[in-house]
PATI-473698 format. One record per residue (C-alpha): x, y, z; residue in three letters. Coordinates in Angstrom, 2 decimals, padded with zeros to 5 digits. Each point is the difference from the previous one (the first is absolute). Layout:
// residues N
+---------+---------+---------+------+
:      px :      py :      pz : type :
+---------+---------+---------+------+
:       X :       Y :       Z :  ALA :
...
+---------+---------+---------+------+
This chain:
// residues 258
+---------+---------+---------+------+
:      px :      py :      pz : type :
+---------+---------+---------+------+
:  006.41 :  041.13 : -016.46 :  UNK :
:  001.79 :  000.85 : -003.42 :  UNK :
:  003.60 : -001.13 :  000.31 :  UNK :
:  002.53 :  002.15 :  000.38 :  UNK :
:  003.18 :  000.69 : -002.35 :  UNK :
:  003.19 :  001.50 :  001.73 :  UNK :
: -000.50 :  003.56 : -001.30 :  UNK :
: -004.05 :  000.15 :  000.18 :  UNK :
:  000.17 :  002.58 :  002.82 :  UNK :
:  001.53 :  002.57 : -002.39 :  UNK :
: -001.59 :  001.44 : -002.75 :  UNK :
:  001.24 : -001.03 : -003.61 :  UNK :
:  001.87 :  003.43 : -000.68 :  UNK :
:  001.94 : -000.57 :  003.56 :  UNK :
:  000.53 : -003.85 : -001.21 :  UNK :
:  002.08 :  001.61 : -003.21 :  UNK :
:  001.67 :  002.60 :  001.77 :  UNK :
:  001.27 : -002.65 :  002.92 :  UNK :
:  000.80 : -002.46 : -001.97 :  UNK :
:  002.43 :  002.61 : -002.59 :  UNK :
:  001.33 :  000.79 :  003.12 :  UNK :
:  001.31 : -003.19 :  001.03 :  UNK :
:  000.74 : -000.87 : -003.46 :  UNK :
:  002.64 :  002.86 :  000.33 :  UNK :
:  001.00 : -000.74 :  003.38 :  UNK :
:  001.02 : -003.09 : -001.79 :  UNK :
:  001.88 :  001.08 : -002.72 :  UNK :
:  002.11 :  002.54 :  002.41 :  UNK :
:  000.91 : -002.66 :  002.68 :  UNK :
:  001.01 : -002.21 : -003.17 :  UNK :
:  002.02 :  003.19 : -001.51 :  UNK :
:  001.68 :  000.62 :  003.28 :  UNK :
:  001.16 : -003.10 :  000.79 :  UNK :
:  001.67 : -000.26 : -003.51 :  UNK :
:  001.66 :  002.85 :  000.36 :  UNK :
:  001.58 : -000.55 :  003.26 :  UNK :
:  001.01 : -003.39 : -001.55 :  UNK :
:  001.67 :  001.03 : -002.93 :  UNK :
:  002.86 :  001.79 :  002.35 :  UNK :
:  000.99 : -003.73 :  001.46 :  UNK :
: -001.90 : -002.86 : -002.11 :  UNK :
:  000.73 :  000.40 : -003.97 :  UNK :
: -003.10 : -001.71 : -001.70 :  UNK :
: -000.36 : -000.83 : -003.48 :  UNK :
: -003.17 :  001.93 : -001.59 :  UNK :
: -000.99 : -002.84 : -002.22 :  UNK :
: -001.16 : -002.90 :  002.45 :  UNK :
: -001.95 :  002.75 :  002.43 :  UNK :
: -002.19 :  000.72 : -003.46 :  UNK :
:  000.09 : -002.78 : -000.39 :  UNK :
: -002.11 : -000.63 :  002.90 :  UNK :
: -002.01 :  003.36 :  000.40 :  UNK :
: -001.53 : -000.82 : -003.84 :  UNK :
: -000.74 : -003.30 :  001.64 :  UNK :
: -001.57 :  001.33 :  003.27 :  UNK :
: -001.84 :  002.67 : -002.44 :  UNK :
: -001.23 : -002.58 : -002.09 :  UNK :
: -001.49 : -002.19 :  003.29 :  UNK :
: -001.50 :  003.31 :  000.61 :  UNK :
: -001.51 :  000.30 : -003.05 :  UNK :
: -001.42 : -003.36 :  000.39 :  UNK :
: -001.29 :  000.55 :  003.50 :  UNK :
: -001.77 :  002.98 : -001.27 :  UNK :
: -001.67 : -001.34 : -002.93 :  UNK :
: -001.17 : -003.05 :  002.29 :  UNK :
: -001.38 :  001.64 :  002.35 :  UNK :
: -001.89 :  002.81 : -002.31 :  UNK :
: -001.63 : -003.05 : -001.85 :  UNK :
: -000.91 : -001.03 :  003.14 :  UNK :
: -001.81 :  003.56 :  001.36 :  UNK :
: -001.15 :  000.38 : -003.44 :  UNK :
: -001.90 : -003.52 : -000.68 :  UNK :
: -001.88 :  000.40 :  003.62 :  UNK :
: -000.69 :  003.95 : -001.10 :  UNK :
: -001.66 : -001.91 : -002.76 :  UNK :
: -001.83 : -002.01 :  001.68 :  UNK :
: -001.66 :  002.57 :  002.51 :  UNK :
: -001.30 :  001.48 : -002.98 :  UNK :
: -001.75 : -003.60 : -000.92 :  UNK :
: -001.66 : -000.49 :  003.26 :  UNK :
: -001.47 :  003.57 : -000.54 :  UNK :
: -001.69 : -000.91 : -003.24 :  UNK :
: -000.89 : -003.92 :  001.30 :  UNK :
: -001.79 :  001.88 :  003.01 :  UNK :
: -001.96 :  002.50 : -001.90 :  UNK :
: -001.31 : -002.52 : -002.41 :  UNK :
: -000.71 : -002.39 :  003.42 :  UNK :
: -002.03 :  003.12 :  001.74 :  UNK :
: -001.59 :  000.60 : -003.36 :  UNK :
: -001.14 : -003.56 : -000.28 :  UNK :
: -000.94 : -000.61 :  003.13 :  UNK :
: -002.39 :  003.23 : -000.14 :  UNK :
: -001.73 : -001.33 : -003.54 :  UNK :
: -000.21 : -003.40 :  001.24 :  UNK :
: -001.71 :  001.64 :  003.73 :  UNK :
: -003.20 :  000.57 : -002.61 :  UNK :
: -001.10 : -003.57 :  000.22 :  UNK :
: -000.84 :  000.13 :  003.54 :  UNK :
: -002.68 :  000.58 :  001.91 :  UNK :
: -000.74 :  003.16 :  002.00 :  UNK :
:  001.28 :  001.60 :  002.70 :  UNK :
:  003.04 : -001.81 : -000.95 :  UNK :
:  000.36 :  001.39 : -003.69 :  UNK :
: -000.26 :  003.68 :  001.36 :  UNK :
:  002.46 : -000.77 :  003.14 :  UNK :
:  002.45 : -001.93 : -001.34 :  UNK :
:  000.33 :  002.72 : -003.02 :  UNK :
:  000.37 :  003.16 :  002.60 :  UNK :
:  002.65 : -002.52 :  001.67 :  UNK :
:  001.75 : -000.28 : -003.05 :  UNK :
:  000.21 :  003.66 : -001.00 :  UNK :
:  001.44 :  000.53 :  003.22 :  UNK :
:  002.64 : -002.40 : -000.42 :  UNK :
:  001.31 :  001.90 : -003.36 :  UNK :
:  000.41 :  002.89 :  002.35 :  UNK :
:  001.84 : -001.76 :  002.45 :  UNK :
:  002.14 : -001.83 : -002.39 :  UNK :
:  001.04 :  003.29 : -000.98 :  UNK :
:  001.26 :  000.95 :  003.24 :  UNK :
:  002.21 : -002.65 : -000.48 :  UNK :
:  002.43 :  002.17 : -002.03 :  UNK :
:  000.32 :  002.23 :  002.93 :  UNK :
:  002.65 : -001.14 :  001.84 :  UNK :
: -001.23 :  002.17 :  003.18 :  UNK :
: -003.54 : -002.30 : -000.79 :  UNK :
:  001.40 : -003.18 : -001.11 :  UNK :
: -000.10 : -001.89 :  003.65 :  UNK :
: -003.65 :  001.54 :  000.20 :  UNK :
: -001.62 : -000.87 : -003.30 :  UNK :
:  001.64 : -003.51 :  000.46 :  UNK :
: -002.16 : -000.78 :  003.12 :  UNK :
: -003.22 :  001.63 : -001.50 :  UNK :
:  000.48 : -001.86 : -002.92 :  UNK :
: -000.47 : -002.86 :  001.83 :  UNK :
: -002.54 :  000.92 :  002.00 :  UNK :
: -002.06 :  000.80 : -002.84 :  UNK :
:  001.35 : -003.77 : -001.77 :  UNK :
: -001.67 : -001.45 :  003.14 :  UNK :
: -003.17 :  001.81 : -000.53 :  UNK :
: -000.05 : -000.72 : -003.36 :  UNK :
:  000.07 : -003.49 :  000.55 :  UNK :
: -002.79 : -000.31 :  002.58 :  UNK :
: -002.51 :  001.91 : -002.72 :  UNK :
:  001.25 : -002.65 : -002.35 :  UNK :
: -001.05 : -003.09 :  002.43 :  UNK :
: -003.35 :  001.84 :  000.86 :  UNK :
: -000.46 :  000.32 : -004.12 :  UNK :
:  000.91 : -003.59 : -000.28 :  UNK :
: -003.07 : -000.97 :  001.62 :  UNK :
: -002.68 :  001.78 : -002.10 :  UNK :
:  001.56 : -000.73 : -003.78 :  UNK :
:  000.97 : -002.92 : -001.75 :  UNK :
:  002.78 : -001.79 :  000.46 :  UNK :
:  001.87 :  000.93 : -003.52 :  UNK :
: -000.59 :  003.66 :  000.54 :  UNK :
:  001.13 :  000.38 :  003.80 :  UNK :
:  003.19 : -002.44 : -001.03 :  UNK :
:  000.49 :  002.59 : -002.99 :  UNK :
: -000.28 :  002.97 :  002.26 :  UNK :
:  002.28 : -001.57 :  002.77 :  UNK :
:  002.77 : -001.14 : -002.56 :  UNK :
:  000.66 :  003.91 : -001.26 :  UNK :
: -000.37 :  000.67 :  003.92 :  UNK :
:  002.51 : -002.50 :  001.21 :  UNK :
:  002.49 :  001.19 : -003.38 :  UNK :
: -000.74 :  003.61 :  001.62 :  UNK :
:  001.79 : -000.97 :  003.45 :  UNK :
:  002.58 : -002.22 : -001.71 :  UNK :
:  001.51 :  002.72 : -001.75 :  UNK :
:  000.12 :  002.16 :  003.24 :  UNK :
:  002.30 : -002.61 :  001.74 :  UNK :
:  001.85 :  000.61 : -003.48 :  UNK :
:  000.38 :  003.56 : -000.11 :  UNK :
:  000.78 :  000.26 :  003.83 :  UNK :
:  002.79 : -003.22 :  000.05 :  UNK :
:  001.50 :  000.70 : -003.29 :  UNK :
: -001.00 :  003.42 : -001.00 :  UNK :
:  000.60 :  001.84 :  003.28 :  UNK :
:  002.08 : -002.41 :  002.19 :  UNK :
:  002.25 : -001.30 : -002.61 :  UNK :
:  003.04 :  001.98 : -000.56 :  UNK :
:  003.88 :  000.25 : -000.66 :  UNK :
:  000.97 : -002.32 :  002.76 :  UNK :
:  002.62 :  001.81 :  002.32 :  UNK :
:  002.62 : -002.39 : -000.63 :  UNK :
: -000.14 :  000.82 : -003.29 :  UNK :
:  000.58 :  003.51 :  000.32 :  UNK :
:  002.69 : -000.38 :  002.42 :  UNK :
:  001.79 : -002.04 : -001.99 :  UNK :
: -000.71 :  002.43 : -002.92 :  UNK :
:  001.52 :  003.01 :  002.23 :  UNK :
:  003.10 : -001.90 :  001.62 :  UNK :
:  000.92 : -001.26 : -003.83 :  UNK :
: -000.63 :  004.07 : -000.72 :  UNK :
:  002.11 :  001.18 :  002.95 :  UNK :
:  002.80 : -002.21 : -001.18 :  UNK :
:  000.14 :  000.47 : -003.95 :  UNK :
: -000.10 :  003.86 :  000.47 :  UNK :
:  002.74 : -000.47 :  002.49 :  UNK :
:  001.87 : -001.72 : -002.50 :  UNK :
: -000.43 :  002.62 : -002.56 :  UNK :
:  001.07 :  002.45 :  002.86 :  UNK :
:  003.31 : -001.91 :  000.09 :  UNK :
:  000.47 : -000.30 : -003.51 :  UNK :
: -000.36 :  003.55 : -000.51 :  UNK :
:  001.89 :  000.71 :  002.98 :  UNK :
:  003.25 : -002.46 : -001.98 :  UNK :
: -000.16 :  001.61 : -003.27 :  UNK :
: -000.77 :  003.66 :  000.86 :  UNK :
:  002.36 :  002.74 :  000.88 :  UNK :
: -001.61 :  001.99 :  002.10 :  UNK :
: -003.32 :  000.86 : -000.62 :  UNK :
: -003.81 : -002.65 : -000.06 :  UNK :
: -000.99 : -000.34 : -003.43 :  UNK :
: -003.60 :  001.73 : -000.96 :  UNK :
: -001.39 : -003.52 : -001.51 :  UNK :
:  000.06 : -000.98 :  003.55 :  UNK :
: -002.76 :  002.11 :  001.00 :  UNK :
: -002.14 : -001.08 : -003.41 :  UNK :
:  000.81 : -003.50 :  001.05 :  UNK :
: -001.45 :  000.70 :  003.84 :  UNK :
: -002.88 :  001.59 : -001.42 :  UNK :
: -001.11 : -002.17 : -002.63 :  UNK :
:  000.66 : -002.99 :  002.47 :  UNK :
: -002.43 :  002.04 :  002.63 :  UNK :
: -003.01 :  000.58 : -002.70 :  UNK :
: -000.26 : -003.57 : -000.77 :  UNK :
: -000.11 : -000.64 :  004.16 :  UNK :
: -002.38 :  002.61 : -000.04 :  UNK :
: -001.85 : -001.27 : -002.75 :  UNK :
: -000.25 : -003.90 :  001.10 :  UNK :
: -000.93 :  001.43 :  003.81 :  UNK :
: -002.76 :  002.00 : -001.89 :  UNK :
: -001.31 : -003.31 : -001.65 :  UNK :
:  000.13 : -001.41 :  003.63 :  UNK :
: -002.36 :  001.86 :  001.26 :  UNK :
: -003.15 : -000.57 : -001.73 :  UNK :
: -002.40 :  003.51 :  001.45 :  UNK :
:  003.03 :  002.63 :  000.33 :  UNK :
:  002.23 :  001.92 : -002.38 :  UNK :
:  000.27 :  000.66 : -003.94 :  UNK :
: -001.03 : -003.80 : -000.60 :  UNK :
: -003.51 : -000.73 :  000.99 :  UNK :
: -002.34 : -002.80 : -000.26 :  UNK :
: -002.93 :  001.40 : -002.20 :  UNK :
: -003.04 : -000.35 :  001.96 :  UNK :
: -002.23 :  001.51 : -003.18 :  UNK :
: -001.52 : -003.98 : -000.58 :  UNK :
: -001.67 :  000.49 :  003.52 :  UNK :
: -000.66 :  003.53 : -000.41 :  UNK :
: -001.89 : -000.46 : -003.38 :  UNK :
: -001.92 : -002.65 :  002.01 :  UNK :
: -001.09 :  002.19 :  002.50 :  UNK :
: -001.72 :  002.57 : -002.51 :  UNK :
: -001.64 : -002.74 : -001.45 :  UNK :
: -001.73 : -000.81 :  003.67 :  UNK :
: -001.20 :  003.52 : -000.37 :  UNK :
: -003.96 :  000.67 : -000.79 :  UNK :
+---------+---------+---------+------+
């Protein structure tokens, strides 16, 4: 099962709009308890910026870290996809040196595992494709051993190299590609440090200003919720604006066809 980040029940646009909600939640609690301070507590405005650019700046940090992170394993998604097409696409060449039936079944096999590795970018098909896929691995493999036994030695071991690369990479795209994401301690930490700095800009705000919030506020919640939105999109590799291409396998496919 793919693992789950704290917000992958809701779709993307409800991630942005919960999370600018909070964000403002913060900065009003943070507003309203400076202003029922400055009646009793008299607080000098230059330490508290003091610390807000400070919490903005860990914030900023925090961000960029974890977007490098999302964005690096976004990257490599897209690399397994490529790796695996050129795999199937070997493996299918290299199926010419053996013997029939094998040649001919181990070929259809193959062209039905582009179709299922397809499915993979489904996420109401990923669970599904990821047990035929290695169903079909296993069938694969027993063709390969029968081949073994009517070719020479160099030409099965040639055929069952690009065969055993083909299965390799599916442990990679599942545990890395699929499984491997944001880890949730990382993103609570990223939204507790969030809570907290736009609370702190709430209460700076709520020290220097007269009466009324400040419109740069709401750009600051905003901008701060697209780049959440934008690393959660990165996150999730088959959903959203941010998609790993599957054209490499697709291309491969039409290739397969007579």
């Amino acid at each position: 099962m793919q693992t789950a980040g704290p917000l992958d029940s809701l779709p993307l646009a409800g991630v942005y709009l919960i999370i600018s909600l909070l964000a403002l939640l913060a900065v009003e609690l943070g507003f309203r308890l400076a202003r029922n301070r400055r009646h009793s507590v008299h607080e000098d405005h230059a330490p508290v910026g003091a610390i807000v650019g400070a919490t903005l700046g860990l914030l900023a940090f925090l961000l960029a870290f974890t977007f490098g992170l999302a964005a690096s394993r976004f990257d490599a998604r897209q690399g397994f996809i490529v790796e695996e097409a050129n795999s199937i696409g070997t493996t299918y060449l290299r199926a010419a040196l053996l013997p029939e039936p094998e040649r001919s079944k181990i070929r259809e096999l193959l062209r039905e595992y582009v179709e299922v590795r397809l499915l993979i970018a489904r996420p109401d098909k990923t669970e599904q494709a990821l047990h035929r896929s290695v169903e079909l691995q296993d069938e694969l493999w027993s063709h390969a051993i029968a081949a073994a036994d009517k070719v020479a030695a160099p030409t099965a071991a040639l055929f069952i190299t690009s065969l055993n690369e083909l299965i390799d990479l599916h442990a990679k795209r599942v545990n890395l590609g699929i499984r491997h994401r944001v880890p949730i301690s990382i993103w609570t930490a990223l939204y507790f440090v969030s809570f907290l700095t736009m609370a702190s800009v709430g209460y700076y705000a709520g020290m220097t200003a007269a009466t009324r919030r400040s419109p740069a506020i709401l750009a600051l919640v905003l901008t701060f919720s697209a780049v959440i939105l934008l690393i959660a999109d990165l996150d999730r590799p088959y959903e959203g604006l941010l998609t790993v291409n599957q054209q490499a396998i697709l291309d491969l496919r039409d290739s397969f066809r007579p």
